[in-house]
GUDODO-102632 format. One record per residue (C-alpha): residue in three letters; x, y, z. Coordinates in steps of 0.1 Angstrom, whole numbers, plus 5000, padded with zeros to 4 digits. Layout:
! residues N
+--------+------+------+------+
: residu :    X :    Y :    Z :
+--------+------+------+------+
:    ALA :    X :    Y :    Z :
...
+--------+------+------+------+
This chain:
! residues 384
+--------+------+------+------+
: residu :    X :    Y :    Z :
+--------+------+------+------+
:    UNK : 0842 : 9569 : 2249 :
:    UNK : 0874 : 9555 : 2256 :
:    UNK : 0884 : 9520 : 2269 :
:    UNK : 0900 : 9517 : 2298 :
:    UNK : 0938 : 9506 : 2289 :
:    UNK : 0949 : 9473 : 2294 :
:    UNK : 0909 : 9460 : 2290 :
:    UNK : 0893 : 9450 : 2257 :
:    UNK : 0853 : 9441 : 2253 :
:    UNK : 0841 : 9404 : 2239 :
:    UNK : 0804 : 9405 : 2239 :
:    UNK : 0798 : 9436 : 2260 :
:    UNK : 0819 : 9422 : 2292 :
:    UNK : 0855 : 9435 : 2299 :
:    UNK : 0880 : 9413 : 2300 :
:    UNK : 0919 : 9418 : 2309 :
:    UNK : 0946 : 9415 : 2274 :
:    UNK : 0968 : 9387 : 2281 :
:    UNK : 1004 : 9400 : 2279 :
:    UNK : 1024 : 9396 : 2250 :
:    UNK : 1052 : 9373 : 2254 :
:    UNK : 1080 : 9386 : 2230 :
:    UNK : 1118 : 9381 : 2230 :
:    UNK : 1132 : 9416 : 2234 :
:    UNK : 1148 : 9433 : 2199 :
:    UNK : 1180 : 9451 : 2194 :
:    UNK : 1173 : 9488 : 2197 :
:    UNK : 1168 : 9509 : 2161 :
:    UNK : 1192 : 9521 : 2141 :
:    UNK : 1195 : 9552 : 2126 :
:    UNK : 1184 : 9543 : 2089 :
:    UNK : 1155 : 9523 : 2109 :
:    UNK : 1143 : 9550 : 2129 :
:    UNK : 1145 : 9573 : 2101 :
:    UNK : 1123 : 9544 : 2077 :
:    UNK : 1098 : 9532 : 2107 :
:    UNK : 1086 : 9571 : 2110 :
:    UNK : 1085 : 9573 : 2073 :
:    UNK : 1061 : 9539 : 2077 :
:    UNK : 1039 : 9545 : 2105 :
:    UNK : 1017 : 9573 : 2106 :
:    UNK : 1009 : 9578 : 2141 :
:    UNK : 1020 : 9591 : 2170 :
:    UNK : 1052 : 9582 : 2198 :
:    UNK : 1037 : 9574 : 2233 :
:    UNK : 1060 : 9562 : 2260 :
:    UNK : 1086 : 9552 : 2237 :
:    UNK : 1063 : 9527 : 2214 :
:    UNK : 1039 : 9531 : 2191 :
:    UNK : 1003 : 9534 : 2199 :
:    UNK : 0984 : 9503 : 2181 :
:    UNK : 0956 : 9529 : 2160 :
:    UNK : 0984 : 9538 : 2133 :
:    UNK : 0976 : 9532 : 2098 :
:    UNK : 1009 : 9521 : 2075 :
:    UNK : 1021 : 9538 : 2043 :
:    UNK : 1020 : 9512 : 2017 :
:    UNK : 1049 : 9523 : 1995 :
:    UNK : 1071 : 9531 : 2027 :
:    UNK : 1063 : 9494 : 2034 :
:    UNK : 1075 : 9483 : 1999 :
:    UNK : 1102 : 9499 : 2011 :
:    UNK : 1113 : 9486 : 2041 :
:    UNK : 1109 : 9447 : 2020 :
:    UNK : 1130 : 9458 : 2000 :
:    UNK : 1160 : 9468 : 2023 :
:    UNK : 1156 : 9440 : 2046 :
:    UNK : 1168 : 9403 : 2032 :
:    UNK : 1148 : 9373 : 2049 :
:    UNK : 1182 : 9360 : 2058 :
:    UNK : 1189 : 9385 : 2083 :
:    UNK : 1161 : 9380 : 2104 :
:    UNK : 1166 : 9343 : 2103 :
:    UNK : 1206 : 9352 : 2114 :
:    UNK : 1192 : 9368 : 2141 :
:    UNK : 1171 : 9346 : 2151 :
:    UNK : 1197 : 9317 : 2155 :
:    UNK : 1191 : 9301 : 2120 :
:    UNK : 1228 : 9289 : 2100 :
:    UNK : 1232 : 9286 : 2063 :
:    UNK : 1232 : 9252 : 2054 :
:    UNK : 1257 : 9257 : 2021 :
:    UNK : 1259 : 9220 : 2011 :
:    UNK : 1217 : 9218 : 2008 :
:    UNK : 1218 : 9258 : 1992 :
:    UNK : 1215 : 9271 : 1957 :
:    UNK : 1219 : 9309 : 1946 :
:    UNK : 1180 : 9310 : 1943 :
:    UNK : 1170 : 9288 : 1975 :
:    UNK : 1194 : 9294 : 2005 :
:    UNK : 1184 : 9267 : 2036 :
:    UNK : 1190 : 9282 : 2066 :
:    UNK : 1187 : 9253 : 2101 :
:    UNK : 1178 : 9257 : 2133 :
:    UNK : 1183 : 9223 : 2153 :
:    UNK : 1155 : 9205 : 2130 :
:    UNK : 1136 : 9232 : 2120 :
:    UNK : 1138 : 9245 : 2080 :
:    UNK : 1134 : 9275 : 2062 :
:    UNK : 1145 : 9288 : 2025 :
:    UNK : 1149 : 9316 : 2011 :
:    UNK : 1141 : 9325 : 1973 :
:    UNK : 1132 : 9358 : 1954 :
:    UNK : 1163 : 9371 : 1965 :
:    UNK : 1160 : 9375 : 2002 :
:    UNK : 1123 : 9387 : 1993 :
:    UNK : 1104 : 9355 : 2004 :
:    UNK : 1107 : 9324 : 2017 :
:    UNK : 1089 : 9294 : 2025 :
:    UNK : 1089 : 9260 : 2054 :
:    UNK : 1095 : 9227 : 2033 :
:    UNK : 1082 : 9206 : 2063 :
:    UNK : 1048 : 9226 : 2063 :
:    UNK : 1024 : 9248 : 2039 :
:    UNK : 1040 : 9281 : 2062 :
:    UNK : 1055 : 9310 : 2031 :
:    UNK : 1053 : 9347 : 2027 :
:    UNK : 1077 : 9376 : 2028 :
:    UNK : 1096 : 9397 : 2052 :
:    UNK : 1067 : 9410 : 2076 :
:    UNK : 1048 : 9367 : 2079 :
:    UNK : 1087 : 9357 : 2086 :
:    UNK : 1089 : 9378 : 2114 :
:    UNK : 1052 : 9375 : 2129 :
:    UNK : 1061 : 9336 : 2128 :
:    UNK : 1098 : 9339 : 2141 :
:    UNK : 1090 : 9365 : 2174 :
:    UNK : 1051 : 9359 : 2180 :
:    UNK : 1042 : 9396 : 2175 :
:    UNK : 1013 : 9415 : 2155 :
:    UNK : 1022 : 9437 : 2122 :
:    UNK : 1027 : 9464 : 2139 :
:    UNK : 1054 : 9454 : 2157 :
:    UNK : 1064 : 9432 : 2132 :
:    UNK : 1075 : 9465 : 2114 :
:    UNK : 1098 : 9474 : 2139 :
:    UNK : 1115 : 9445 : 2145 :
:    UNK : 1121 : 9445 : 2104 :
:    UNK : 1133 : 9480 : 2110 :
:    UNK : 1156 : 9474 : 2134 :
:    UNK : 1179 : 9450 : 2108 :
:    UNK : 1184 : 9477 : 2077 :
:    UNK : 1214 : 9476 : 2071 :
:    UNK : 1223 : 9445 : 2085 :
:    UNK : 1247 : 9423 : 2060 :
:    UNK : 1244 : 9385 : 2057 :
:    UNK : 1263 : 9364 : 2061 :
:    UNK : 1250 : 9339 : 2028 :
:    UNK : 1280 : 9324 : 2009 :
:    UNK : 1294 : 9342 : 1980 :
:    UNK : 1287 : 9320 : 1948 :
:    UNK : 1313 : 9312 : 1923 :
:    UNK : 1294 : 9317 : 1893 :
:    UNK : 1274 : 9347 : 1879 :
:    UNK : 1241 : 9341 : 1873 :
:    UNK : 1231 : 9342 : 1836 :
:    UNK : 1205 : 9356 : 1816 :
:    UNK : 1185 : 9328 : 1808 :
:    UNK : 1158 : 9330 : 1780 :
:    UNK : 1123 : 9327 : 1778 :
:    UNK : 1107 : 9291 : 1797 :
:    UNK : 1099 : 9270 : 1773 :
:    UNK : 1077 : 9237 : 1778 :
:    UNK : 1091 : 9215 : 1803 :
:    UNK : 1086 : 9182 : 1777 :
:    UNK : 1101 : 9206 : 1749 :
:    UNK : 1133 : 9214 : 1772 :
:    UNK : 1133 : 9175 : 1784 :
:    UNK : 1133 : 9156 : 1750 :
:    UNK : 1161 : 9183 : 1742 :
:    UNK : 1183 : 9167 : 1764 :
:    UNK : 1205 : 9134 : 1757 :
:    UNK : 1201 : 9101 : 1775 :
:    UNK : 1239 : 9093 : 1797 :
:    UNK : 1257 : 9068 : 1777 :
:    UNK : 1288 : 9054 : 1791 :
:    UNK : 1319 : 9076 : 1792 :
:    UNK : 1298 : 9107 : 1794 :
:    UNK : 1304 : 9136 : 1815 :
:    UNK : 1268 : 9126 : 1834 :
:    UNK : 1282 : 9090 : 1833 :
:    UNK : 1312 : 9099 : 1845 :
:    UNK : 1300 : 9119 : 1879 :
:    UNK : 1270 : 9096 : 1886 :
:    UNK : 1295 : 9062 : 1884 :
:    UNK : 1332 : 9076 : 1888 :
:    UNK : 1318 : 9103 : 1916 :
:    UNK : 1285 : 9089 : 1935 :
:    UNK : 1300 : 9050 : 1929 :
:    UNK : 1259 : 9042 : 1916 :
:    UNK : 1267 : 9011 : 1896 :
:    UNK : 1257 : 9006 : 1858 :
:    UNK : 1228 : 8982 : 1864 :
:    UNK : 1214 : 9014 : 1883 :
:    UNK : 1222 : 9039 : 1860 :
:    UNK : 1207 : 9016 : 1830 :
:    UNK : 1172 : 9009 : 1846 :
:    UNK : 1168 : 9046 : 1854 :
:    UNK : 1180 : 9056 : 1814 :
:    UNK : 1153 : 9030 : 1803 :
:    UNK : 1124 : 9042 : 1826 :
:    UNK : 1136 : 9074 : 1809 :
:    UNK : 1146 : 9090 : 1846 :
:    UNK : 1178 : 9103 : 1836 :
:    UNK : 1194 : 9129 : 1813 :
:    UNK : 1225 : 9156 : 1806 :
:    UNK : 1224 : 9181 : 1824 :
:    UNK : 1248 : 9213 : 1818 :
:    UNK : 1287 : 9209 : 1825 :
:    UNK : 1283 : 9169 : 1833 :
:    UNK : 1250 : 9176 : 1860 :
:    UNK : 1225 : 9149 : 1861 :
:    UNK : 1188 : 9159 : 1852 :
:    UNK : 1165 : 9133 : 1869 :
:    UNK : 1128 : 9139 : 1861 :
:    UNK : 1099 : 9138 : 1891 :
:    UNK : 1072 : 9121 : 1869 :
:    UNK : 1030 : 9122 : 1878 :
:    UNK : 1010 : 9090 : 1884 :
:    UNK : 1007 : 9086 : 1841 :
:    UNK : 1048 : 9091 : 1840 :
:    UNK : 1041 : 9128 : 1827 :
:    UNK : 1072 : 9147 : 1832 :
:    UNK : 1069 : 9177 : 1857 :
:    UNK : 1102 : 9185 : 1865 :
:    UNK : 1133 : 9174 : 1877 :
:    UNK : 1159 : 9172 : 1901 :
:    UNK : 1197 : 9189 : 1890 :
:    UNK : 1225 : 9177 : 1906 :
:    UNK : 1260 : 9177 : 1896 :
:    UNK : 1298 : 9184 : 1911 :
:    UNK : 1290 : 9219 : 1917 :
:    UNK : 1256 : 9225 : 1910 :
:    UNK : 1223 : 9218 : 1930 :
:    UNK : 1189 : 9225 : 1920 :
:    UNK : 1155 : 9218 : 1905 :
:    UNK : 1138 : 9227 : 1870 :
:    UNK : 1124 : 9266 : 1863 :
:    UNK : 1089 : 9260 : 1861 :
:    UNK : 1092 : 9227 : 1872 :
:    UNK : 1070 : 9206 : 1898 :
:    UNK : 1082 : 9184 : 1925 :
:    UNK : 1063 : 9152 : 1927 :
:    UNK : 1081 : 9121 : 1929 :
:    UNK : 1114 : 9105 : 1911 :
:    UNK : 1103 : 9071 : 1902 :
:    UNK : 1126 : 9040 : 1897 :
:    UNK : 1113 : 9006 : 1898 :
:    UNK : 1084 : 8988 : 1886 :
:    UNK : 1050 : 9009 : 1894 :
:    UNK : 1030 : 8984 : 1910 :
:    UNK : 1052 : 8977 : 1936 :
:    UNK : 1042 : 8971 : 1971 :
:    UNK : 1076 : 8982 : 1989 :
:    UNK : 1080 : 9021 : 1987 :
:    UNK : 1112 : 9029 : 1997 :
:    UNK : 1114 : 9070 : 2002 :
:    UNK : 1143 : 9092 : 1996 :
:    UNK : 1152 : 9128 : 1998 :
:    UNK : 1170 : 9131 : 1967 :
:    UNK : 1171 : 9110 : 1937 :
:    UNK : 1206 : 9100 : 1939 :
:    UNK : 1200 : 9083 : 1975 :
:    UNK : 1173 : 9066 : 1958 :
:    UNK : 1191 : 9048 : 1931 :
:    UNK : 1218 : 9049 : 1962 :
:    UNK : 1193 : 9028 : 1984 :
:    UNK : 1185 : 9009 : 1953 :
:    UNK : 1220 : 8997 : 1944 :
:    UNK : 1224 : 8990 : 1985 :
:    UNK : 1199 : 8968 : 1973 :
:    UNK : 1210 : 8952 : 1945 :
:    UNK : 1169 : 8964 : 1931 :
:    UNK : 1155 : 8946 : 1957 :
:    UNK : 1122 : 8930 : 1939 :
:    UNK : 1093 : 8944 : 1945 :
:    UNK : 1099 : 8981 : 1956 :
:    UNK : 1100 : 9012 : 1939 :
:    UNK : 1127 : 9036 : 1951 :
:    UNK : 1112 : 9072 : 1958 :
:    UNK : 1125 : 9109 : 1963 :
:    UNK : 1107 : 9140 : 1970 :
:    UNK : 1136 : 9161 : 1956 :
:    UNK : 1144 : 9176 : 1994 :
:    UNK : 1107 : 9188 : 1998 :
:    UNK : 1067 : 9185 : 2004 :
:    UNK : 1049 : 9199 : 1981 :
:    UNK : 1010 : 9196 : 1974 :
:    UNK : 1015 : 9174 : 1946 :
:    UNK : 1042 : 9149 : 1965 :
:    UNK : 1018 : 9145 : 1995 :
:    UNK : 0991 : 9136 : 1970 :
:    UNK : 1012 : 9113 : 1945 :
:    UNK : 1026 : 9095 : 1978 :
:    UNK : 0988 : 9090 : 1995 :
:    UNK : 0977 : 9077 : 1958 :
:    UNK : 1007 : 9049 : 1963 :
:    UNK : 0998 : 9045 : 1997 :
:    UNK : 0963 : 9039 : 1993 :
:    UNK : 0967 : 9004 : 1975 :
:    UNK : 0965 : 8975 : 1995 :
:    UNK : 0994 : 8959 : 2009 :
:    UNK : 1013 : 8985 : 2008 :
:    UNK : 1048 : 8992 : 2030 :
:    UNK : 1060 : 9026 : 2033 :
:    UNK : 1098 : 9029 : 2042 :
:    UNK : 1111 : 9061 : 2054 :
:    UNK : 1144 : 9058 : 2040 :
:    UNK : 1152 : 9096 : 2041 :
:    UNK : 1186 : 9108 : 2060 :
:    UNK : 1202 : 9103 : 2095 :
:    UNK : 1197 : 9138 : 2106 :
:    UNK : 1168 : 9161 : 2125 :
:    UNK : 1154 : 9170 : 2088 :
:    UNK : 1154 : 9131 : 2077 :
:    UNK : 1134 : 9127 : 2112 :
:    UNK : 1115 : 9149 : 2108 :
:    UNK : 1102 : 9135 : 2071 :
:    UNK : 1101 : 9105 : 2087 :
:    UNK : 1077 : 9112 : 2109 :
:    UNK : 1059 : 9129 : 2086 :
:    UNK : 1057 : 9098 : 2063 :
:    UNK : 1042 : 9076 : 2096 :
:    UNK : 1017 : 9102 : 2098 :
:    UNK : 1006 : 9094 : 2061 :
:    UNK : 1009 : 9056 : 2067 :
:    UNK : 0985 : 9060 : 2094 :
:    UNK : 0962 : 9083 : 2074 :
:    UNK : 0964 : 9059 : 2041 :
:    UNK : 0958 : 9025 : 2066 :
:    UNK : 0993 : 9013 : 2052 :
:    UNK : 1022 : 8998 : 2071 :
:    UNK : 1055 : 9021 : 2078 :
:    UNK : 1085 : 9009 : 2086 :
:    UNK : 1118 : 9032 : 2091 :
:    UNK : 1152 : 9020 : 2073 :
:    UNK : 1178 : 9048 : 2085 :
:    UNK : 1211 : 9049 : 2065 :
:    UNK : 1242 : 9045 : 2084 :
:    UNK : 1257 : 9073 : 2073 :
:    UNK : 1242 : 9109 : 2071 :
:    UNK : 1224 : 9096 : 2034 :
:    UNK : 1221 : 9067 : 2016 :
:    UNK : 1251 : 9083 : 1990 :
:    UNK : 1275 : 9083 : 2012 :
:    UNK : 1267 : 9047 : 2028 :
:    UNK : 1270 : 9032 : 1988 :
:    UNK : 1305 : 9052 : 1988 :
:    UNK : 1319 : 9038 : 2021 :
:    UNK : 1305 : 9004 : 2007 :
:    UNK : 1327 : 9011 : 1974 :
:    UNK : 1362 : 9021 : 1992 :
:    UNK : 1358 : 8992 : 2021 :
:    UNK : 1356 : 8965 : 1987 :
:    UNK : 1382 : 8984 : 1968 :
:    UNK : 1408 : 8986 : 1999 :
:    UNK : 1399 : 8946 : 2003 :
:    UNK : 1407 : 8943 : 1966 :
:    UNK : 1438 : 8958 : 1971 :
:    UNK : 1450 : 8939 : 2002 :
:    UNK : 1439 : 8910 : 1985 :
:    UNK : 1463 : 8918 : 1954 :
:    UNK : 1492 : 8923 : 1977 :
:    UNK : 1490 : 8891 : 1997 :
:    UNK : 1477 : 8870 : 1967 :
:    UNK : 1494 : 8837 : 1949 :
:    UNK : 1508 : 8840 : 1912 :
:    UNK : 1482 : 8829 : 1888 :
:    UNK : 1455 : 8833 : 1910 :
:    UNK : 1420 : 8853 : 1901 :
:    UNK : 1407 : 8878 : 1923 :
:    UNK : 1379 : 8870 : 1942 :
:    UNK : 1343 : 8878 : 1923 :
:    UNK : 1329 : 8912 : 1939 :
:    UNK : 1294 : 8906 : 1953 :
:    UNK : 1269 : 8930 : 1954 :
:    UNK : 1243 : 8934 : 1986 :
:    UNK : 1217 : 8908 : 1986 :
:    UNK : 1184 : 8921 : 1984 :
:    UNK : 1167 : 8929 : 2016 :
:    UNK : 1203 : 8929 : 2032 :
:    UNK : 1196 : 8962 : 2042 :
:    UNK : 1166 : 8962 : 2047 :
:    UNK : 1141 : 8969 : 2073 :
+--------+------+------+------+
């Protein structure tokens, strides 16, 4: 017998459906009429489509494949976020919420939480709907161009992975006068005492066309992958695993965390290698194998965790996320916010204030006398 509509039974009483609270999509296309028929096979009631309808499973391949993740992120008021994006990850923002997109516009992922998937989980999470309606509201955008920025370089054929260590030992260390050298000290402003303690805790190598490789290491110093960075390249290892980029001695008590490993040996030359801490980065994210490598630190006793990630909703955000694990681990948290949008760009600003006072100092100076010695931060200086 049929239900009554609008009523549904839990436990042999009736109760009333809640409504559905949805935001209202843009009405079909053409192409997505034509596909959403092809997908559903079921009948057209009152201009929707009756819930019983079962789905075509190639149709649905389909319709994944003509709809990019980006779009529906577009639509839904998400921005590319070009400085943070790589041709196989694009970062799209929304205020302080975060989501890539890899495989192409095929999936995606949430680097503040466990949340990935493709097209159809994306849309379920973005509008609040079922599947079924899900479908539609992917229907609706084929067609739709991005508006993703156009990459300068081609992507190359690349051959078979081989082993991480086998690809890392391939590598040279930077030596001064490099091109690596050259972009990390002429380029970022990190000092050579830096640059030297990270080579000799075998952190750092050459990278393609003067990038920097630096290596995310597990709790035996087991490479796992590693950060790229470079003047126009962003990226991390194929195959690789983000854990943690380590610099400083390992029993330290003073974990200062980054988002990238140049803020860390940033926040480190800030520092002047402030004794007693170890400078950390999760390489932008928060995977499995960071939250456990960080609770492992945590867990000692004594232990301060710094939230030294950036001045921005997605720094806040990891900050908070880092109090929550202090509180978790039974460690004390403190928060040491950059005063510019990273710690990068506050080491820069610190480089070009001394150089301009080097200069002024040149012009206004006495014949025969020597500059004045250049002083590095005292440790702690910038501390919490």
């Amino acid at each position: 017998m049929r239900r009554p509509q609008g009523k549904r039974r839990r436990g042999g009483a009736r109760v009333p459906l809640a409504p559905i609270s949805a935001p209202l999509q843009p009405p079909l296309g053409a192409a997505g009429v034509d596909l959403l028929r092809k997908c559903v096979d079921g009948k057209e009631g009152s201009g929707r489509w009756r819930g019983r309808i079962g789905m075509k499973r190639e149709k649905i391949r389909e319709l994944k494949e003509k709809v990019n993740c980006g779009a529906l992120l577009e639509r839904a008021g998400f921005a590319v976020d070009v400085k943070e994006s790589t041709r196989r990850a694009v970062k799209f923002r929304r205020g302080g919420e975060i989501v890539i997109v890899t495989h192409e516009g095929k999936g995606w992922f949430d680097p503040l939480s466990d949340d990935k998937g493709d097209i159809f989980a994306l849309v379920q999470r973005l509008d609040h709907v079922g599947f079924v309606e899900g479908v539609e509201s992917v229907a609706s955008l084929v067609g739709f161009q991005t508006s993703d920025p156009v990459w300068q370089k081609a992507p190359r054929e690349r051959p078979a992975a081989t082993c991480l260590a086998d690809r890392w030992s391939a590598r040279r260390v930077p030596w001064r006068g490099s091109a690596t050298w050259r972009y990390l000290s002429g380029t970022r402003f990190l000092p050579a005492s830096v640059l030297r303690m990270a080579i000799t805790n075998n952190q750092l190598r050459e990278g393609p066309y003067g990038s920097m490789w630096a290596a995310h290491t597990d709790d035996a110093g087991i490479v796992c992958g590693w950060e790229e960075r470079g003047p126009e390249w962003r990226g991390f290892s194929t195959g690789g695993s983000k854990t943690l980029f380590r610099l400083g001695p390992r029993d330290a008590l003073r974990l200062c965390v980054t988002e990238a490993a140049i803020d860390a040996m940033s926040l480190a030359a800030f520092e002047a290698l402030r004794e007693g801490s170890l400078y950390l980065s999760t390489g932008g994210g928060w995977s499995p194998l960071t939250d456990a490598a960080l609770r492992t630190l945590a867990s000692r006793p004594g232990v301060t965790l710094v939230a030294s990630t950036d001045a921005n909703d997605q720094g806040e955000t990891f900050a908070e996320r880092l109090r929550v694990l202090a509180d978790s681990a039974g460690c004390a948290w403190q928060r040491l916010r950059p005063m510019a949008d990273d710690w990068n760009e506050v080491l820069q600003e610190k480089a070009k204030v001394e150089k301009e006072r080097r200069e002024e100092w040149k012009k206004g100076r006495p014949a025969g006398c020597a500059p004045p010695a250049s002083r590095e931060a005292s440790p702690g200086g910038a501390g919490p």
